[in-house]
KOLTOR-673323 format. One record per residue: residue number from 1; residue in one letter; chain; x, y, z of N, C-alpha, C in turn. Coordinates in nm, 3 decimals, always signed. Each point is the difference from the previous one (the first is absolute). Example, Ala and Ser with C-alpha at 12.3 -4.5 7.8 and 13.67 -1.06 7.14 Angstrom:
REM KOLTOR-673323
{1; 'A'; 'A'; {+1.319; -0.569; +0.780}; {-0.089; +0.119; +0.000}; {+0.090; +0.120; +0.000}},
{2; 'S'; 'A'; {-0.035; +0.105; -0.072}; {+0.082; +0.119; +0.006}; {-0.077; +0.109; +0.073}},
This chain:
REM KOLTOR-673323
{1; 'X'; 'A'; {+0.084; -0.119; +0.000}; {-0.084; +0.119; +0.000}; {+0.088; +0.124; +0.000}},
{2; 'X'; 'A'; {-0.026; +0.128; -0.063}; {+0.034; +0.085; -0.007}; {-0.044; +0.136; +0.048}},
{3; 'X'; 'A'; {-0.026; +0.120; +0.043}; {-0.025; +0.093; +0.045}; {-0.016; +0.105; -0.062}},
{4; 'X'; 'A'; {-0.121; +0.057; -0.002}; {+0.045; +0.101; -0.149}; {-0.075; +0.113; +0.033}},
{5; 'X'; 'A'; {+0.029; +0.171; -0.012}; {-0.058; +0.111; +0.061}; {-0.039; +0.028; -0.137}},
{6; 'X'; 'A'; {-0.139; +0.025; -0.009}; {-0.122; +0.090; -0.096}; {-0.001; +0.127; +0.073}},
{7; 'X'; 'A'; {+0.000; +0.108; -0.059}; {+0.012; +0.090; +0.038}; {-0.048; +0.147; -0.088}},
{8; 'X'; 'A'; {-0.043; +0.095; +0.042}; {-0.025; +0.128; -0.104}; {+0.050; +0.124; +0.098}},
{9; 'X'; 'A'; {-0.007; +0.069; -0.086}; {+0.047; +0.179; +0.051}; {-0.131; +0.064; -0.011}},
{10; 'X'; 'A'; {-0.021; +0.069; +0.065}; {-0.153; +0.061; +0.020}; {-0.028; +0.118; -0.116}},
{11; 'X'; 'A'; {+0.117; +0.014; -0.039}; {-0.047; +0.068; -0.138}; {-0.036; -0.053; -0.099}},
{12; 'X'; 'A'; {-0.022; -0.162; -0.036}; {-0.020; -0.086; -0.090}; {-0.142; -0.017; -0.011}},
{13; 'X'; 'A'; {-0.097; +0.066; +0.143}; {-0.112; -0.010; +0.020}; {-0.078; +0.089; -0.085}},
{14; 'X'; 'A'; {+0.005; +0.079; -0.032}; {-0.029; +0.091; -0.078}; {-0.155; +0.080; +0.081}},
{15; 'X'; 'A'; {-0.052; +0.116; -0.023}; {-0.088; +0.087; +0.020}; {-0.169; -0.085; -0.017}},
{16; 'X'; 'A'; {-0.027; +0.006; +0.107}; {-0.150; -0.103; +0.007}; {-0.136; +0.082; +0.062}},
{17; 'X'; 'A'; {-0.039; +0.010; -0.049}; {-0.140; +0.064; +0.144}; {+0.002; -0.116; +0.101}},
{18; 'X'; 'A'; {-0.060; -0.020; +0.140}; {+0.000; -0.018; +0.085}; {-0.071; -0.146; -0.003}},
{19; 'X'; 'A'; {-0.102; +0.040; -0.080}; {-0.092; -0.164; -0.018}; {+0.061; -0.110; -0.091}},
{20; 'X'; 'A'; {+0.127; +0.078; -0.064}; {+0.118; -0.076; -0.104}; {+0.020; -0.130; +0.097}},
{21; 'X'; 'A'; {+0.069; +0.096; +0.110}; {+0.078; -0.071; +0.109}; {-0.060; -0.059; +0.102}},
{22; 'X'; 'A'; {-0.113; +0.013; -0.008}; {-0.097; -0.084; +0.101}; {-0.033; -0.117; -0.078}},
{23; 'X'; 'A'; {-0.033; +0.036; -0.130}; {-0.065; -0.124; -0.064}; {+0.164; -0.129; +0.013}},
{24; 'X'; 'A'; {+0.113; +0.082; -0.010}; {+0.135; -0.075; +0.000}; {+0.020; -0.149; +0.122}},
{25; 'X'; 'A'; {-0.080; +0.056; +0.151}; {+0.054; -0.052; +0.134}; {-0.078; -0.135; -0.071}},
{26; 'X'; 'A'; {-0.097; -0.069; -0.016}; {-0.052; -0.094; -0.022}; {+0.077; -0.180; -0.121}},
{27; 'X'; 'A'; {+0.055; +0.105; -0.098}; {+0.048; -0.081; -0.073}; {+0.178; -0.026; +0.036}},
{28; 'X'; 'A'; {+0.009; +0.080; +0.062}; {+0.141; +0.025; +0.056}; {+0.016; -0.132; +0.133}},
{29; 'X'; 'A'; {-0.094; +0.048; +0.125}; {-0.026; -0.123; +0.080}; {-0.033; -0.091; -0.032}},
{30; 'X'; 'A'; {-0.040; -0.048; -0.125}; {-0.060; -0.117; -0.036}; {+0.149; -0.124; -0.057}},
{31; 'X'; 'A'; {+0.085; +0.141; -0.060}; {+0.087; -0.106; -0.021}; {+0.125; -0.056; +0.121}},
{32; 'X'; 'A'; {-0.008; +0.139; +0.103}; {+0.066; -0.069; +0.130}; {-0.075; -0.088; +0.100}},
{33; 'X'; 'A'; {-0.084; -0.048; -0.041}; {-0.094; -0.120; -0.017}; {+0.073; -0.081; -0.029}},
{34; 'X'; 'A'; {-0.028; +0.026; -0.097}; {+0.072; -0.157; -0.119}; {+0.124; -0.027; +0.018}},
{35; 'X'; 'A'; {+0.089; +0.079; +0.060}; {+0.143; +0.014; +0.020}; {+0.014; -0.078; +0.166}},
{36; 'X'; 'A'; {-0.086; -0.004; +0.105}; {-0.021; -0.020; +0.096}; {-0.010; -0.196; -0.006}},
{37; 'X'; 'A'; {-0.138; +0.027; -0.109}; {-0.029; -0.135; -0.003}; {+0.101; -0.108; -0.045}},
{38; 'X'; 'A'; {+0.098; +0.067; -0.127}; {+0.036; -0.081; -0.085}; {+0.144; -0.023; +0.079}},
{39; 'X'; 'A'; {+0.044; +0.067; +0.139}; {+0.103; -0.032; +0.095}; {+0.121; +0.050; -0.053}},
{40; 'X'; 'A'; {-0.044; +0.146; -0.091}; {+0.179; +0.068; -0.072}; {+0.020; +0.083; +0.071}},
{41; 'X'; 'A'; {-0.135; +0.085; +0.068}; {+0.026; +0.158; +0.044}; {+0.126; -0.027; +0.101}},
{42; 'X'; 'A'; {+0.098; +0.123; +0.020}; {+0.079; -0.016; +0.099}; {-0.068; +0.171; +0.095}},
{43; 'X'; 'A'; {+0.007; +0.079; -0.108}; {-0.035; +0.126; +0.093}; {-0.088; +0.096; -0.141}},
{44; 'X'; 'A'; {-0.082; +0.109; +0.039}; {-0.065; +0.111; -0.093}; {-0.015; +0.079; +0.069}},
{45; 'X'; 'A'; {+0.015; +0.093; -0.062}; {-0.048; +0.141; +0.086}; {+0.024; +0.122; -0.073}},
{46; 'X'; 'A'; {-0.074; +0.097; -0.021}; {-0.008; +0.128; +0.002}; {+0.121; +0.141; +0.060}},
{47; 'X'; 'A'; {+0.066; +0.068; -0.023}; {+0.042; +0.069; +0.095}; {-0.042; +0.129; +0.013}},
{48; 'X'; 'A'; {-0.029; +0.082; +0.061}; {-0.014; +0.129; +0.067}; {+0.049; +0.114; -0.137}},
{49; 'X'; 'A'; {-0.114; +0.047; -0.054}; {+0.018; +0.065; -0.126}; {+0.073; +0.115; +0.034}},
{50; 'X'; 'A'; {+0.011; +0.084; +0.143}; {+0.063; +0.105; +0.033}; {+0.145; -0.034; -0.005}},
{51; 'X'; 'A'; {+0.109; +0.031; -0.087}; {+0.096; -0.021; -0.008}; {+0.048; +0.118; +0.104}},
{52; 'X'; 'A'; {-0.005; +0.102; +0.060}; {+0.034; +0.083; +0.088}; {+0.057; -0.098; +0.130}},
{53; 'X'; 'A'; {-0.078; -0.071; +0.034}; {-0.005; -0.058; +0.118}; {+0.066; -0.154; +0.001}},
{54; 'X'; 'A'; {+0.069; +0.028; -0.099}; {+0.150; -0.147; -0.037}; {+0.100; +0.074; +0.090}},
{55; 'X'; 'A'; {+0.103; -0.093; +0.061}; {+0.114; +0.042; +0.070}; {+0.096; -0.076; -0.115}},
{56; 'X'; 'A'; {+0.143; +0.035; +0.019}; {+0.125; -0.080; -0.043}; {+0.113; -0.032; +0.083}},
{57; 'X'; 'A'; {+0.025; -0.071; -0.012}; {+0.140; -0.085; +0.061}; {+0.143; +0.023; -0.097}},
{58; 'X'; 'A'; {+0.096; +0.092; +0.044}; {+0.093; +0.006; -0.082}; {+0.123; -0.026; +0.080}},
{59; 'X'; 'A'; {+0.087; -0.087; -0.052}; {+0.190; -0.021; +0.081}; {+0.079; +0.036; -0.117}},
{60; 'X'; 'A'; {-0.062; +0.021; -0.113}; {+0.137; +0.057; -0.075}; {+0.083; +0.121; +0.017}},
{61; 'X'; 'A'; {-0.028; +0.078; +0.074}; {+0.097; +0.107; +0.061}; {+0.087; -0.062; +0.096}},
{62; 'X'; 'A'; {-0.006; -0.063; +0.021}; {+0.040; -0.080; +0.111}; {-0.053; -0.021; +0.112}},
{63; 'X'; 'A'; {-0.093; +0.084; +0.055}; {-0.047; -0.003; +0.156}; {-0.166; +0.022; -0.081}},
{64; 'X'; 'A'; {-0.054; -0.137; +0.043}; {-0.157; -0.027; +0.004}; {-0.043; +0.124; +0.002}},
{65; 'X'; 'A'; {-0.121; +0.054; -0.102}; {-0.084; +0.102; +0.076}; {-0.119; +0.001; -0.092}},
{66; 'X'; 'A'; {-0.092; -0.003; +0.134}; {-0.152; -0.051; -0.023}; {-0.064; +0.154; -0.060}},
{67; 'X'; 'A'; {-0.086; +0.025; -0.053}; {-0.098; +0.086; -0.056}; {-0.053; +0.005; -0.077}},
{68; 'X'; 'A'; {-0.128; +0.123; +0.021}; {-0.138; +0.004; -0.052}; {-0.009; -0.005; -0.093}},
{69; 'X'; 'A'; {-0.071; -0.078; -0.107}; {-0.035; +0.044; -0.128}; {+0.077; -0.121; -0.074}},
{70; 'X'; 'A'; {-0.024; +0.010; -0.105}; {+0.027; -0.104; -0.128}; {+0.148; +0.033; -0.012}},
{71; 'X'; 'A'; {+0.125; -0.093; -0.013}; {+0.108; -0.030; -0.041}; {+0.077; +0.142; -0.161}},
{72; 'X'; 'A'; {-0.089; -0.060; -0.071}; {-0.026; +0.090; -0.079}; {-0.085; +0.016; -0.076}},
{73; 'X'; 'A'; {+0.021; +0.208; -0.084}; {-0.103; +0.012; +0.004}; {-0.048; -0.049; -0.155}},
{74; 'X'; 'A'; {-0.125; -0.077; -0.007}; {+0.022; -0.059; -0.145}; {-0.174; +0.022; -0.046}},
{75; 'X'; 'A'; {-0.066; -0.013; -0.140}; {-0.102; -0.006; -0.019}; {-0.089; -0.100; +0.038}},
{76; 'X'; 'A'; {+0.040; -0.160; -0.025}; {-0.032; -0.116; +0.032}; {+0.011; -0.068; +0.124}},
{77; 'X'; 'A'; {-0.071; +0.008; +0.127}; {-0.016; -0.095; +0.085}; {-0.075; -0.164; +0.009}},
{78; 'X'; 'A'; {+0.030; -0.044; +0.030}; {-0.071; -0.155; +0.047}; {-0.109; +0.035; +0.079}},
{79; 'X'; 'A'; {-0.085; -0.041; -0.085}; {-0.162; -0.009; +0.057}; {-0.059; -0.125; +0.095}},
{80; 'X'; 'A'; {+0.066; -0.151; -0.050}; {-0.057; -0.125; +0.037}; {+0.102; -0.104; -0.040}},
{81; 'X'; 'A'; {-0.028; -0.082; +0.048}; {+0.094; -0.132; +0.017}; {-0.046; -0.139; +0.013}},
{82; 'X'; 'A'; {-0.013; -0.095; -0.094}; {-0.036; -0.142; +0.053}; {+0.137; -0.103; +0.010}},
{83; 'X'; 'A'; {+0.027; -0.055; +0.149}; {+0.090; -0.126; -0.096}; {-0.080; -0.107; +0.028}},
{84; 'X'; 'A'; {+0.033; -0.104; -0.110}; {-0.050; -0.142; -0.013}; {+0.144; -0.114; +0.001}},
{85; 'X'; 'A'; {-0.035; -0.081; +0.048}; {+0.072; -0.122; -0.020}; {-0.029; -0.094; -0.066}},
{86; 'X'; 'A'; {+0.053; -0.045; -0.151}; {-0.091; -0.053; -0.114}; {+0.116; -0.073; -0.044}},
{87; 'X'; 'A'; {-0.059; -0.145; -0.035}; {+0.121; -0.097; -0.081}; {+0.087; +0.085; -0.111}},
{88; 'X'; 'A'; {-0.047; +0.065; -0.079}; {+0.101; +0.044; -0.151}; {-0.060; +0.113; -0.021}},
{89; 'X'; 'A'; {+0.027; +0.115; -0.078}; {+0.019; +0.143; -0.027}; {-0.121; -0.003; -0.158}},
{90; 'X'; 'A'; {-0.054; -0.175; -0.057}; {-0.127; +0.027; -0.032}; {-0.150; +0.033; +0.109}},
{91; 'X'; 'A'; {-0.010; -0.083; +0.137}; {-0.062; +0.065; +0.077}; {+0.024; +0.147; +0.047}},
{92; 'X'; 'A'; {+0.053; +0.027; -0.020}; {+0.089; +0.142; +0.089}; {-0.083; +0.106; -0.087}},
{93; 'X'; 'A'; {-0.021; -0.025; -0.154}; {-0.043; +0.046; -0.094}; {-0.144; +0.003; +0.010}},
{94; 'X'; 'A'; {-0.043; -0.104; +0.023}; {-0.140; -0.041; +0.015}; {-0.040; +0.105; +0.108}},
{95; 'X'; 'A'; {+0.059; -0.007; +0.086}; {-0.065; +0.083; +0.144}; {+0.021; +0.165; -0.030}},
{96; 'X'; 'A'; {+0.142; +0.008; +0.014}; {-0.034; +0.144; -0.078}; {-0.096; +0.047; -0.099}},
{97; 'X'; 'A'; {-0.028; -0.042; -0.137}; {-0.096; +0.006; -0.059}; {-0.151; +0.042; +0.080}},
{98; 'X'; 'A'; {-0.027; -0.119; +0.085}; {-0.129; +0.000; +0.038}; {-0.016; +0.119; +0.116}},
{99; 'X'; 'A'; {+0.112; +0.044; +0.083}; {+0.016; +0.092; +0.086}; {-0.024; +0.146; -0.102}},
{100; 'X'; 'A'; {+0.097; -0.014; -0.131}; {-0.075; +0.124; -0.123}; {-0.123; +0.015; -0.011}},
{101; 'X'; 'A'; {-0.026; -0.094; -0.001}; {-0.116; -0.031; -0.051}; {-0.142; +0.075; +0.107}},
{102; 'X'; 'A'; {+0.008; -0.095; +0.131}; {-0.098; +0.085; +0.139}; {+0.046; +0.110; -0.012}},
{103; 'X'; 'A'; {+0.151; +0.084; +0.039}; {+0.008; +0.131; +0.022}; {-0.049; +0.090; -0.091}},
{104; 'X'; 'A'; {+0.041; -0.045; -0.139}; {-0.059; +0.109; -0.154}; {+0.107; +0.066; +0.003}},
{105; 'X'; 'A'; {+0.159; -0.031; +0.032}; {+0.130; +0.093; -0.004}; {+0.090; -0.110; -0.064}},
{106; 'X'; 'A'; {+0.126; +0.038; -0.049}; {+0.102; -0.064; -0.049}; {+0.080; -0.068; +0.142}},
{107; 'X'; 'A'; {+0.063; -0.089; +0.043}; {+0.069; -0.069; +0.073}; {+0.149; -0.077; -0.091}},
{108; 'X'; 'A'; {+0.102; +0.078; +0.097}; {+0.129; -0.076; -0.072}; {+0.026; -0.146; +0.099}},
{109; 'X'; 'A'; {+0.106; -0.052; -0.019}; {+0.004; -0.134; +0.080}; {+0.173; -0.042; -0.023}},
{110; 'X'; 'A'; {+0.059; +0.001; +0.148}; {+0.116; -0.013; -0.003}; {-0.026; -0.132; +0.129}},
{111; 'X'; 'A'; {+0.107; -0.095; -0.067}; {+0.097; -0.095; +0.059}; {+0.049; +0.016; +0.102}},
{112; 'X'; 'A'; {-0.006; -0.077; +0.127}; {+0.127; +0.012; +0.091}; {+0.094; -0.065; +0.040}},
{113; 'X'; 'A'; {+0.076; +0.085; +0.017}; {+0.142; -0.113; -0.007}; {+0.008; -0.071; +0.148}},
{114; 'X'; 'A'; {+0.008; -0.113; +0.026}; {+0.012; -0.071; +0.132}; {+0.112; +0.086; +0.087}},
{115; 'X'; 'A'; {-0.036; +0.017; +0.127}; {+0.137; +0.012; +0.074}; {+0.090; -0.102; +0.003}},
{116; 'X'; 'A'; {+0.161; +0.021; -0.002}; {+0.066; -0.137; +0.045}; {+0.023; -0.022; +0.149}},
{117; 'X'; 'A'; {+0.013; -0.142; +0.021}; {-0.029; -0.047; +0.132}; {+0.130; +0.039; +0.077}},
């Protein structure tokens, strides 16, 4: 089995009226449903659209230092996140797809590399 993060940037979502995104929660849960049932989901979730209220962790100056706000400053943030644990990178495909599919947004899908022991 393999591990694999689906993922979008909240700008990929594009401009919706409100009932866009309501009508969205239904087909969206339906497939972390199916993701539940079918024993791949590992984690999903949403994150906090206020990018203001991100902190960062930096040691490349040399001395750690924590603060407010996004790392840098960029147009594209991460909106959402699924990982699954799926035999081969044709399921991986499959699920992403169908996760496109409930949300009504584009989803990319990266590989992870195992830690070594």
């Amino acid at each position: 089995m393999a591990q694999y993060l689906i993922y979008f940037n909240q700008q990929w979502v594009g401009d919706h009226p409100e009932e866009w995104f309501l009508g969205r929660v239904e087909p969206s849960m339906a497939v972390i449903r199916e993701m539940k049932e079918a024993g791949v989901l590992v984690f999903a979730g949403g994150l906090e659209e206020e990018v203001a209220e991100a902190f960062s962790a930096d040691p490349t100056g040399g001395t750690l230092e924590i603060t407010d706000g996004p790392y840098v400053e960029t147009t594209e943030f991460l909106g959402g996140l699924t990982i699954v644990d799926v035999p081969d990178e044709g399921a991986a495909r499959t699920w992403a797809g169908r996760i496109a599919e409930g949300c009504g947004w584009p989803m990319e899908v990266r590989r992870f590399k195992p830690v070594p022991s």
